[in-house]
PDB file of N, CA, C and O in Angstrom:
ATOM      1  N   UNK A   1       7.816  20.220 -54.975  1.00  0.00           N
ATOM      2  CA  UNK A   1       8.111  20.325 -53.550  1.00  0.00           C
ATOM      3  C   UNK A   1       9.138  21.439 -53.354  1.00  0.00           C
ATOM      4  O   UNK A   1       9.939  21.630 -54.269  1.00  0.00           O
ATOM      5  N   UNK A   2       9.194  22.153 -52.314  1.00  0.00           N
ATOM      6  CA  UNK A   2       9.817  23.000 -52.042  1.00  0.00           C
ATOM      7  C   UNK A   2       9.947  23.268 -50.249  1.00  0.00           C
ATOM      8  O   UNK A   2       8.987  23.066 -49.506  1.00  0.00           O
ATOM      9  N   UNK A   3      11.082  23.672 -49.831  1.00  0.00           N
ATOM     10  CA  UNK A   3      11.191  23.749 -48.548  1.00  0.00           C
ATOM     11  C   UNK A   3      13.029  24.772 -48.394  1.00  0.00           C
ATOM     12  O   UNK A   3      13.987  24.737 -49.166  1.00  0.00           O
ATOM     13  N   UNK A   4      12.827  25.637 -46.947  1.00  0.00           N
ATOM     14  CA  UNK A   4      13.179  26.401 -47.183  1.00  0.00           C
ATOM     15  C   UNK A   4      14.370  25.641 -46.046  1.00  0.00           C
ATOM     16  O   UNK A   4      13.895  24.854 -45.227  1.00  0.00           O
ATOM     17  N   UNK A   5      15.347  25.804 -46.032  1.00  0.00           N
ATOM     18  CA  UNK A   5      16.369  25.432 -44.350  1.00  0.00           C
ATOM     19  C   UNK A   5      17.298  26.441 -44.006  1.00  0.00           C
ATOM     20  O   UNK A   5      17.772  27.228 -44.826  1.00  0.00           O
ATOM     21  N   UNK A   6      17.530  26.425 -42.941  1.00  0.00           N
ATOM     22  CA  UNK A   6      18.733  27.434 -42.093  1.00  0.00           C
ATOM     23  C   UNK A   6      19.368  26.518 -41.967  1.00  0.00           C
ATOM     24  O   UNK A   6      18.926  25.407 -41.673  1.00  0.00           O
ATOM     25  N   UNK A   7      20.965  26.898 -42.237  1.00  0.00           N
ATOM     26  CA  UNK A   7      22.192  25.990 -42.216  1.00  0.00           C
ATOM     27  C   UNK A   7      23.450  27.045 -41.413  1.00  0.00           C
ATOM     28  O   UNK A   7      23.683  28.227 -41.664  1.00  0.00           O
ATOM     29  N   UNK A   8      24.026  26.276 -40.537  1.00  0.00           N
ATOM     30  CA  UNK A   8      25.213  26.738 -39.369  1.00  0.00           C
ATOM     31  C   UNK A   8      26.208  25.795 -39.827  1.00  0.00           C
ATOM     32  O   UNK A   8      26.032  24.578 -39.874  1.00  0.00           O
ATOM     33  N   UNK A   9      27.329  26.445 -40.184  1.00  0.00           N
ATOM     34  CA  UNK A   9      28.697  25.489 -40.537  1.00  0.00           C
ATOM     35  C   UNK A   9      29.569  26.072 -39.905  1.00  0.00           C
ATOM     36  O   UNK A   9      29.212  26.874 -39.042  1.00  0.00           O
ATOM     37  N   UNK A  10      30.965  25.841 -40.149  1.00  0.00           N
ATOM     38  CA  UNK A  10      32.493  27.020 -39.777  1.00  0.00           C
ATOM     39  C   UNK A  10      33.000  26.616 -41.640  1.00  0.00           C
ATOM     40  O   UNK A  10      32.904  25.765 -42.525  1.00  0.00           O
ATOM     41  N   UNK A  11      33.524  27.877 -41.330  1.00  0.00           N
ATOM     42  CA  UNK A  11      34.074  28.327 -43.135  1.00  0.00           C
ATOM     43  C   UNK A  11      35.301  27.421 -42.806  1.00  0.00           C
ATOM     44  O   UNK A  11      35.868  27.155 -41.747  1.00  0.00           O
ATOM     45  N   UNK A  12      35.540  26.972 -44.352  1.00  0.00           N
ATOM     46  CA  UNK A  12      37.111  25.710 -44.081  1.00  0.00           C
ATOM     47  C   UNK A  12      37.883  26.788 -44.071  1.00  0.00           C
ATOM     48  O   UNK A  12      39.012  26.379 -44.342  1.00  0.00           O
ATOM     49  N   UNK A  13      37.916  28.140 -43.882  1.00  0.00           N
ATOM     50  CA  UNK A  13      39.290  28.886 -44.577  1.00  0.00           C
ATOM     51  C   UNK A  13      39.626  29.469 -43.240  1.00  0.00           C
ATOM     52  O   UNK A  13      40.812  29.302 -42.957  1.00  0.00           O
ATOM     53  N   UNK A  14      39.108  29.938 -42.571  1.00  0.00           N
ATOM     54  CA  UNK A  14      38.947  31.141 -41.751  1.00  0.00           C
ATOM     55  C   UNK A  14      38.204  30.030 -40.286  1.00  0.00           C
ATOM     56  O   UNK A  14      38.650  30.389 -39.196  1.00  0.00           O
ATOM     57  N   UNK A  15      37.659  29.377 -40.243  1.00  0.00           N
ATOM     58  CA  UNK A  15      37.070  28.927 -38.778  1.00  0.00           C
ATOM     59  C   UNK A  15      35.536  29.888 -38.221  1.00  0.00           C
ATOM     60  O   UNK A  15      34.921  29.747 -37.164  1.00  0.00           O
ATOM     61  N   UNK A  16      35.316  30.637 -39.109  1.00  0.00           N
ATOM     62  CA  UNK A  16      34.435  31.554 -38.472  1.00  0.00           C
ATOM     63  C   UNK A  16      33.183  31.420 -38.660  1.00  0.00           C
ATOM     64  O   UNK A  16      32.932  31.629 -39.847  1.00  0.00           O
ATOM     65  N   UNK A  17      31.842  31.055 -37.780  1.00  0.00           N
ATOM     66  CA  UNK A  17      30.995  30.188 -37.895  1.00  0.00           C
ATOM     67  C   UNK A  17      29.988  31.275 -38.788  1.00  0.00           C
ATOM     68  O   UNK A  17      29.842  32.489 -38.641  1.00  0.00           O
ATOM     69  N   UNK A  18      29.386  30.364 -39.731  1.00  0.00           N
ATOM     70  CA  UNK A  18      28.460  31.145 -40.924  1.00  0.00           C
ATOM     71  C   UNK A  18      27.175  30.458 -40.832  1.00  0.00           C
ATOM     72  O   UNK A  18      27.143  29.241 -40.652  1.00  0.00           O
ATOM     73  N   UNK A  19      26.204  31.098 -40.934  1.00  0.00           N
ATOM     74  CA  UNK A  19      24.593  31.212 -40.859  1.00  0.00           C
ATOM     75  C   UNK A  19      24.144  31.320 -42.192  1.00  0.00           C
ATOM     76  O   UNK A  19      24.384  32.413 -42.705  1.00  0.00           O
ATOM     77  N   UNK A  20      23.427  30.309 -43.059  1.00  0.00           N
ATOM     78  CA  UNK A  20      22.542  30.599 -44.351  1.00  0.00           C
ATOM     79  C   UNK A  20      21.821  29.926 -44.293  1.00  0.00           C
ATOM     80  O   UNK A  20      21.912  28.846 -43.709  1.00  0.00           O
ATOM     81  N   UNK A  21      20.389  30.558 -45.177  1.00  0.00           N
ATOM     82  CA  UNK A  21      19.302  30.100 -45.609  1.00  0.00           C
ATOM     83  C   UNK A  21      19.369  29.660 -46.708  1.00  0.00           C
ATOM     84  O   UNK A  21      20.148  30.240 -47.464  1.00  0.00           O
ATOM     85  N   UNK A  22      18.653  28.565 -47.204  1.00  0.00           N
ATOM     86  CA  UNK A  22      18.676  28.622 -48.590  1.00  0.00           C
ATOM     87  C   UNK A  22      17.749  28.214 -48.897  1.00  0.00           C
ATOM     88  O   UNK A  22      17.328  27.847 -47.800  1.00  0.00           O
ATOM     89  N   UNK A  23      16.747  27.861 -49.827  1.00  0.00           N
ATOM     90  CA  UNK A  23      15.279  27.558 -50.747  1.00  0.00           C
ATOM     91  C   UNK A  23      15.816  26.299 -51.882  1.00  0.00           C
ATOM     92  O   UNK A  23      16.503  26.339 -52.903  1.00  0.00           O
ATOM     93  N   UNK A  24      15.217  25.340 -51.230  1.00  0.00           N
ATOM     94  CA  UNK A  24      15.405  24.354 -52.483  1.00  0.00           C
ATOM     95  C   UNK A  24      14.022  23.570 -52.744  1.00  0.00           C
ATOM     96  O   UNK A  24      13.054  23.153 -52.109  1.00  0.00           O
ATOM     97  N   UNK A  25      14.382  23.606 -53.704  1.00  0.00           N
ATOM     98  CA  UNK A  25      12.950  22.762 -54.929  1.00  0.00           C
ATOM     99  C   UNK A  25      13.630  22.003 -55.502  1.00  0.00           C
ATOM    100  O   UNK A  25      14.859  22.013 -55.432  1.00  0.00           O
ATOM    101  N   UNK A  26      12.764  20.980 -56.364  1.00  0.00           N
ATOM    102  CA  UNK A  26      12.766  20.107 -57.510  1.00  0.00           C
ATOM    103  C   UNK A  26      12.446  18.444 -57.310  1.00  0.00           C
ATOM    104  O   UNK A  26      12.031  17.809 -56.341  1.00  0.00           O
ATOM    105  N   UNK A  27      12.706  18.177 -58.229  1.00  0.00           N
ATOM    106  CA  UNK A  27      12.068  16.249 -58.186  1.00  0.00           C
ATOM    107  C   UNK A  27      13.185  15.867 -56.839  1.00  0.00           C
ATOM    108  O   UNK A  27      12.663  15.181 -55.960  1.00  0.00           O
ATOM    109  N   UNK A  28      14.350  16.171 -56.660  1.00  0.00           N
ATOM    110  CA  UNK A  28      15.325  15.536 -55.405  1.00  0.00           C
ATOM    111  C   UNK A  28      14.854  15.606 -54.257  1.00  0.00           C
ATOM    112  O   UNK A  28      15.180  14.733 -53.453  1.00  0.00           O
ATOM    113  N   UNK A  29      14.050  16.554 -53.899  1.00  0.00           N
ATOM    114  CA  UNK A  29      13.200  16.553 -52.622  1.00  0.00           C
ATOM    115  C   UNK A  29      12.634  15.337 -51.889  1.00  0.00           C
ATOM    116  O   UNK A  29      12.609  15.125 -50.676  1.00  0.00           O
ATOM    117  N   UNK A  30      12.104  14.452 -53.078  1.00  0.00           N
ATOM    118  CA  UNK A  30      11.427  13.362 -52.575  1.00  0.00           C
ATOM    119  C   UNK A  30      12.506  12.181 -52.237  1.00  0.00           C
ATOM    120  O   UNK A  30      11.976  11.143 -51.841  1.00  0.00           O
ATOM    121  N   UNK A  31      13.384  12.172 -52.292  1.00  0.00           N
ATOM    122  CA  UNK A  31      14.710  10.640 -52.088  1.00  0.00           C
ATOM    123  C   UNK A  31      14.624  11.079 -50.671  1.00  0.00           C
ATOM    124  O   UNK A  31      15.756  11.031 -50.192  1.00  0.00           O
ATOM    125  N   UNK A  32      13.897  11.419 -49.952  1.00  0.00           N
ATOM    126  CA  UNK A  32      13.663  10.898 -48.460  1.00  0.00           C
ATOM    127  C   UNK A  32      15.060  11.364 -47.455  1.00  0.00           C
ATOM    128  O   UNK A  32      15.389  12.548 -47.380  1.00  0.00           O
ATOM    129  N   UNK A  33      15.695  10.439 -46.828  1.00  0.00           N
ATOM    130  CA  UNK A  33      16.659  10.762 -46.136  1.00  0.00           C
ATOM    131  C   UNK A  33      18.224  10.066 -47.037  1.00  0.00           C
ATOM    132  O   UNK A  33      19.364   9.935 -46.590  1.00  0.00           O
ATOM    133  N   UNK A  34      17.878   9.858 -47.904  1.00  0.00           N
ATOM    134  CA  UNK A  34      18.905   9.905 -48.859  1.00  0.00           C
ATOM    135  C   UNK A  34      19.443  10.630 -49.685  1.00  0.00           C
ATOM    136  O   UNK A  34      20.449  10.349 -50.337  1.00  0.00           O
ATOM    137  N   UNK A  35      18.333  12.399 -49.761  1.00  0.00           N
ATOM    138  CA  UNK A  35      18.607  13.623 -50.488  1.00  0.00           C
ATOM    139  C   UNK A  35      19.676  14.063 -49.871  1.00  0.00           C
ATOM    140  O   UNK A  35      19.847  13.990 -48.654  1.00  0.00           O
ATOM    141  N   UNK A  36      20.563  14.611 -50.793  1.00  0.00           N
ATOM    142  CA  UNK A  36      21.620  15.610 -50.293  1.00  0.00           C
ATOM    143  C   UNK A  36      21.954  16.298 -51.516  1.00  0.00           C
ATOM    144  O   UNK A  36      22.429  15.881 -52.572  1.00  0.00           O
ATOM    145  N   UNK A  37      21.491  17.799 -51.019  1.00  0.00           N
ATOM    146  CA  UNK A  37      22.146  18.693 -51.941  1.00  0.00           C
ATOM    147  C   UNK A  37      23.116  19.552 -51.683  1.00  0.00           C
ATOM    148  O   UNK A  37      23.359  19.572 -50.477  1.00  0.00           O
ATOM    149  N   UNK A  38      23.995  20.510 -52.514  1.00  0.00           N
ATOM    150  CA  UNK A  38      25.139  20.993 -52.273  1.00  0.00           C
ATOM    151  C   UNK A  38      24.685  22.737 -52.920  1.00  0.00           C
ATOM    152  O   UNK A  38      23.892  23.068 -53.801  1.00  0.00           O
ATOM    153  N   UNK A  39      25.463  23.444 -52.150  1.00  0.00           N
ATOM    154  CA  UNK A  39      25.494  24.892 -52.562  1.00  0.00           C
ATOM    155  C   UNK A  39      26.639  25.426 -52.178  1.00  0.00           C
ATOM    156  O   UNK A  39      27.260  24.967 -51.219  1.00  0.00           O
ATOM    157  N   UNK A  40      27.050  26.441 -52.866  1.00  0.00           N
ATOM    158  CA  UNK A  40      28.263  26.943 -53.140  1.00  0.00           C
ATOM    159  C   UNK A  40      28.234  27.995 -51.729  1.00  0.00           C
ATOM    160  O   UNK A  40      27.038  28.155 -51.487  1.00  0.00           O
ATOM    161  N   UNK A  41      28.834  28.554 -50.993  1.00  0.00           N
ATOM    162  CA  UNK A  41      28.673  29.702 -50.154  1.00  0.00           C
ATOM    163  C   UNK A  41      29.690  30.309 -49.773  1.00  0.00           C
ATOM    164  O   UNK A  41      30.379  29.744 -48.924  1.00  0.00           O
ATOM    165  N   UNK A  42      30.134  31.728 -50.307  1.00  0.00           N
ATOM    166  CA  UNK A  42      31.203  32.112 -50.177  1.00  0.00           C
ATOM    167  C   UNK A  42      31.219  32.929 -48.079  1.00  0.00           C
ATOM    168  O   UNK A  42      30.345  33.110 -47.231  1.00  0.00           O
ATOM    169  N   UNK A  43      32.360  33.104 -48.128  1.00  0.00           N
ATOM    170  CA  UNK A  43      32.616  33.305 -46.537  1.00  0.00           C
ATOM    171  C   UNK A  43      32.179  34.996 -46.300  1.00  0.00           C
ATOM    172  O   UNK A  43      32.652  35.938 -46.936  1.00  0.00           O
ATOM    173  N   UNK A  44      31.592  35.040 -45.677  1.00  0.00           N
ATOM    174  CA  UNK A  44      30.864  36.480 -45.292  1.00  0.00           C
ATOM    175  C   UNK A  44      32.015  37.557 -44.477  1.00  0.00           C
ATOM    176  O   UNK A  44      32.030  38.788 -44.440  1.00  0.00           O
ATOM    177  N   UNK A  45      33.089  36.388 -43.766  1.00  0.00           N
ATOM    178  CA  UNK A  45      34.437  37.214 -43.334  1.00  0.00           C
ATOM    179  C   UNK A  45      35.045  37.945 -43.956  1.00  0.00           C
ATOM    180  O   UNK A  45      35.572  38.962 -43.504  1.00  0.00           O
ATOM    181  N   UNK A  46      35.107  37.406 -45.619  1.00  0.00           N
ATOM    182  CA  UNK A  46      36.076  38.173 -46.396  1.00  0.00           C
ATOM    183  C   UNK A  46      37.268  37.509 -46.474  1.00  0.00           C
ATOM    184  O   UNK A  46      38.285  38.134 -46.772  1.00  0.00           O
ATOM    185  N   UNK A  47      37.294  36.322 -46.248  1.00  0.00           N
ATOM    186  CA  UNK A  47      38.796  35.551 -46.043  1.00  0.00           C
ATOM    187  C   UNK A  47      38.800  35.240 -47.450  1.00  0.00           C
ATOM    188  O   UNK A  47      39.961  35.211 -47.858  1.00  0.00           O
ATOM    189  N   UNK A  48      38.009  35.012 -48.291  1.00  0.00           N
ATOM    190  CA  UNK A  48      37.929  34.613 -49.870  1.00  0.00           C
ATOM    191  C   UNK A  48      37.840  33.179 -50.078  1.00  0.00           C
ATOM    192  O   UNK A  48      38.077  32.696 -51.185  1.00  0.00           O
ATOM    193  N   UNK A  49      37.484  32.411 -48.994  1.00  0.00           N
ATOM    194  CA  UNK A  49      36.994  30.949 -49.290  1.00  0.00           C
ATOM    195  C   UNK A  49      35.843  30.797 -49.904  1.00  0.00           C
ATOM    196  O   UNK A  49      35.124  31.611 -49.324  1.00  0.00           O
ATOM    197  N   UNK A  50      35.011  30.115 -50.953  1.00  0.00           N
ATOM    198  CA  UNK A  50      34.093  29.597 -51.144  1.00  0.00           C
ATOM    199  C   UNK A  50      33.990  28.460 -50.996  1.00  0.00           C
ATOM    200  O   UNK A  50      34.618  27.637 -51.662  1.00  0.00           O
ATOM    201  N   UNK A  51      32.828  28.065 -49.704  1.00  0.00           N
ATOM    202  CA  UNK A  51      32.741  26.630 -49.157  1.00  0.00           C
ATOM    203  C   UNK A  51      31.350  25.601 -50.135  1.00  0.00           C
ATOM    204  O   UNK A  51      30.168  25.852 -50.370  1.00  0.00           O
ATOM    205  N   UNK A  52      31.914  24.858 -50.353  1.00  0.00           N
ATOM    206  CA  UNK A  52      30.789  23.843 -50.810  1.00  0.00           C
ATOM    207  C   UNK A  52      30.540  23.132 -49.422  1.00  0.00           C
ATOM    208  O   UNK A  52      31.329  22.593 -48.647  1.00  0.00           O
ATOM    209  N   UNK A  53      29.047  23.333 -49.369  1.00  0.00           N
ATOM    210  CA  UNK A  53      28.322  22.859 -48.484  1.00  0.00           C
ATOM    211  C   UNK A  53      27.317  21.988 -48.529  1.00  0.00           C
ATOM    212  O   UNK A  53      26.316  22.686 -48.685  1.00  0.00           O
ATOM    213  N   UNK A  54      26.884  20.457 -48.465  1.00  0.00           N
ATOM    214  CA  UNK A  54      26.530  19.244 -48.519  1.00  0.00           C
ATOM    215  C   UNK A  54      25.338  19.471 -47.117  1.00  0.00           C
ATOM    216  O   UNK A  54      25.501  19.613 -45.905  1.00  0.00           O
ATOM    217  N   UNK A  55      24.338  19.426 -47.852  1.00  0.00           N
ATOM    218  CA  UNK A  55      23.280  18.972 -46.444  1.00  0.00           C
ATOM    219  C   UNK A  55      21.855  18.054 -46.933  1.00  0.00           C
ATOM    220  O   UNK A  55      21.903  17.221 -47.838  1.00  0.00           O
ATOM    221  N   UNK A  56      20.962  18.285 -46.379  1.00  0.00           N
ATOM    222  CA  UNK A  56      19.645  16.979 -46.359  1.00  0.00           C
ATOM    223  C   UNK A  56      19.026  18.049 -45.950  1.00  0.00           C
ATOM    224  O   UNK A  56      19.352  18.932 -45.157  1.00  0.00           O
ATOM    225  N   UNK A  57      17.415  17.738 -47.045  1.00  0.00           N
ATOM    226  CA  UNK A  57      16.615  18.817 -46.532  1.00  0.00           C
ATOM    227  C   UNK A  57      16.091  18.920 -45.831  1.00  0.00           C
ATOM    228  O   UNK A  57      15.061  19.576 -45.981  1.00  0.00           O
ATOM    229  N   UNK A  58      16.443  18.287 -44.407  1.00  0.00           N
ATOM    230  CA  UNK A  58      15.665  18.186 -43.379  1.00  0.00           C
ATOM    231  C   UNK A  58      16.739  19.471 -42.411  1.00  0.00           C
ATOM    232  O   UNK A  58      16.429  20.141 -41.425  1.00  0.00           O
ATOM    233  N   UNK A  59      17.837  19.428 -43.071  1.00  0.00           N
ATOM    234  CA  UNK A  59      18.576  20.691 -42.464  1.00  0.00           C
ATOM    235  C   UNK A  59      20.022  20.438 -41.606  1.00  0.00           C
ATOM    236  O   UNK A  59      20.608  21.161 -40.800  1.00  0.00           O
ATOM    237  N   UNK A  60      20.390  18.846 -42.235  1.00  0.00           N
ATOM    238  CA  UNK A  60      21.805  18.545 -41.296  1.00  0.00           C
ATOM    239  C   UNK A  60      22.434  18.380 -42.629  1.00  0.00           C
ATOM    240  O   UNK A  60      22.189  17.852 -43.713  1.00  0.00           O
ATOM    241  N   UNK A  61      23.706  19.341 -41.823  1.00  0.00           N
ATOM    242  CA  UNK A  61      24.838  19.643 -42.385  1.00  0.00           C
ATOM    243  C   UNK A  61      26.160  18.552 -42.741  1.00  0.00           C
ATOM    244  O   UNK A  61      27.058  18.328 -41.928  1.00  0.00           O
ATOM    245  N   UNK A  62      26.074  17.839 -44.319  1.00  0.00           N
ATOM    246  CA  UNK A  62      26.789  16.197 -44.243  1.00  0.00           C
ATOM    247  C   UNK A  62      27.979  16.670 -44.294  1.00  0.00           C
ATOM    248  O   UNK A  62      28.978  16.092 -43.867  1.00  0.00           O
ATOM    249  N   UNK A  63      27.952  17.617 -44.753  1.00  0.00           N
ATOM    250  CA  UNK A  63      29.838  18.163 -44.931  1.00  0.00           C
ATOM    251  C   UNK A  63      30.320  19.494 -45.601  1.00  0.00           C
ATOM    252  O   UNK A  63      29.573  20.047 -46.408  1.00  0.00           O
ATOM    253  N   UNK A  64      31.530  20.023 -45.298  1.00  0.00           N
ATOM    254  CA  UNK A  64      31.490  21.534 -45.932  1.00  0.00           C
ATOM    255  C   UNK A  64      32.980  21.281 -46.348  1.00  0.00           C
ATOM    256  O   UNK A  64      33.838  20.714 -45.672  1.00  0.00           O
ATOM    257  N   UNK A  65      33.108  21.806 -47.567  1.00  0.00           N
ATOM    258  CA  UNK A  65      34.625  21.717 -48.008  1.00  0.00           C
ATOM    259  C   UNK A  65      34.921  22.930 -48.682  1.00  0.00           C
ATOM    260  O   UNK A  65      34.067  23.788 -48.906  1.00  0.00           O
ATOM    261  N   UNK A  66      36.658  23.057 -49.160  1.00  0.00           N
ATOM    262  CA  UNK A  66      36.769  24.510 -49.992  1.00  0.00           C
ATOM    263  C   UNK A  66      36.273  24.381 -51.261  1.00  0.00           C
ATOM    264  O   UNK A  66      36.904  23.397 -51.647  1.00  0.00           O
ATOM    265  N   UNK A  67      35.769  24.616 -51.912  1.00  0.00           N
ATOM    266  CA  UNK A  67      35.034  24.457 -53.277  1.00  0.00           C
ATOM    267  C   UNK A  67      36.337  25.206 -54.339  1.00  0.00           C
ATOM    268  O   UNK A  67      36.895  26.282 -54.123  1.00  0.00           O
ATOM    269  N   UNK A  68      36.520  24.505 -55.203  1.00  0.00           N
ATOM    270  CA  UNK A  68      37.693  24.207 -55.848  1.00  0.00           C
ATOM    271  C   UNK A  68      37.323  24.356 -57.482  1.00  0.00           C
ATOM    272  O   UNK A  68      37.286  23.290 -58.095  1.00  0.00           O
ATOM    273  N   UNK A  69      37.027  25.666 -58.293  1.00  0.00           N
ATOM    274  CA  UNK A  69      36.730  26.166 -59.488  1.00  0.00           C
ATOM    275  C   UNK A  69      37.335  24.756 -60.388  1.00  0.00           C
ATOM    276  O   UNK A  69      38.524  24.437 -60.413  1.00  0.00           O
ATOM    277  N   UNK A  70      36.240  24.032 -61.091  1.00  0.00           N
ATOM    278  CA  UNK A  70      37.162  23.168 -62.317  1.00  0.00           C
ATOM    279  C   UNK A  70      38.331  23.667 -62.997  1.00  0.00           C
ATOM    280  O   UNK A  70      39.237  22.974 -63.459  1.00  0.00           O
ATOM    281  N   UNK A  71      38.250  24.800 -63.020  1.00  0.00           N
ATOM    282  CA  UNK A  71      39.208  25.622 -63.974  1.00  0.00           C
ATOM    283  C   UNK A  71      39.507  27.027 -63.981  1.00  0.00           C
ATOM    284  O   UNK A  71      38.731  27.941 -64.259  1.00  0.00           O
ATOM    285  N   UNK A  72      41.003  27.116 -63.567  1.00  0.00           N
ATOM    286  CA  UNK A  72      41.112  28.861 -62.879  1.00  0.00           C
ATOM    287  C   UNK A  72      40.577  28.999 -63.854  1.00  0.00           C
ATOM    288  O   UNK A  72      40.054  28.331 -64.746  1.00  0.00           O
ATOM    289  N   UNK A  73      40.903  30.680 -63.395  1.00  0.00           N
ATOM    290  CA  UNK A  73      40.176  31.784 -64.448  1.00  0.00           C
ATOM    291  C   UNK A  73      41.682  32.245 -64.926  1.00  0.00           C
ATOM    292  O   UNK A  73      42.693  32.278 -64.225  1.00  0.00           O
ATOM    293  N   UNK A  74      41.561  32.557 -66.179  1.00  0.00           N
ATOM    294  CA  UNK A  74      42.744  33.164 -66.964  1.00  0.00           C
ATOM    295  C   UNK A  74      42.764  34.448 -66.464  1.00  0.00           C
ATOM    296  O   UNK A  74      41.699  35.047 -66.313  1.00  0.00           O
ATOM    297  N   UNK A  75      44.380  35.231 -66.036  1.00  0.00           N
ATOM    298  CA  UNK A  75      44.990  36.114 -65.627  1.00  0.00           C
ATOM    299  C   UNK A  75      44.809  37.222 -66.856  1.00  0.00           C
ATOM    300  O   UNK A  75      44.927  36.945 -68.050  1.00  0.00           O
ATOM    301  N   UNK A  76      44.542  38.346 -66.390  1.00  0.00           N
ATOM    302  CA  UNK A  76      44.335  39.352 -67.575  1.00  0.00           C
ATOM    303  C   UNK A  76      45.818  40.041 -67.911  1.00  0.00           C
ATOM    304  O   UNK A  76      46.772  40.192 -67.147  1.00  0.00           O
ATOM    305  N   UNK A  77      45.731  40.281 -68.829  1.00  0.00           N
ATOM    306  CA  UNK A  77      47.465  40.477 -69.648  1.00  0.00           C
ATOM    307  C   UNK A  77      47.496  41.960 -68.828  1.00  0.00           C
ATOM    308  O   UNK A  77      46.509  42.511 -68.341  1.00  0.00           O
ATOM    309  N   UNK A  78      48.773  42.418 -68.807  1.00  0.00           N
ATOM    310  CA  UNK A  78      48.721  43.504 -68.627  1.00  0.00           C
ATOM    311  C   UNK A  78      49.428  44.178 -69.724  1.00  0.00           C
ATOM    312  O   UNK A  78      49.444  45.408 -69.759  1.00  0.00           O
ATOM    313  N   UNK A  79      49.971  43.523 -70.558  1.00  0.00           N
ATOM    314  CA  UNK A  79      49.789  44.776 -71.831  1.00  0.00           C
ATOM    315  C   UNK A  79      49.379  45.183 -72.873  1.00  0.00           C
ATOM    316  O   UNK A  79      49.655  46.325 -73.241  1.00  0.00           O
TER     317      UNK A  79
END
């Protein structure tokens, strides 16, 4: 199964309302109105938020948060 949705949120960082498509497949498709998948989407403003975004593939939006790396990234030495 496969199905494609347009998703409208506001970025948690910045407030500034963001527009994406996204394409999802696989066996989760079928859990009915109990599917919810998540995608990463960084802010198109440039504010440097990447929002995790929670929706149903029918195309409603369950929730959007700042998406929070398990584990910085190590600082490069400078000498």
């Amino acid at each position: 199964m496969e199905v494609q949705v347009s998703l409208d949120f506001a970025c948690c960082g910045c407030g500034q309302s963001v527009s994406v498509t996204v394409q999802c497949s696989g066996e989760g498709l079928s859990g009915g109105s109990r599917a919810v998948a998540r995608v990463q989407v960084p802010c198109p403003c440039g504010c440097g938020t990447v929002n995790l975004l929670e929706f149903t593939p029918s195309g409603t939006v369950c929730g959007v948060l700042p998406y929070r790396m398990p584990w910085p990234l190590p600082q490069p030495s400078v000498n």
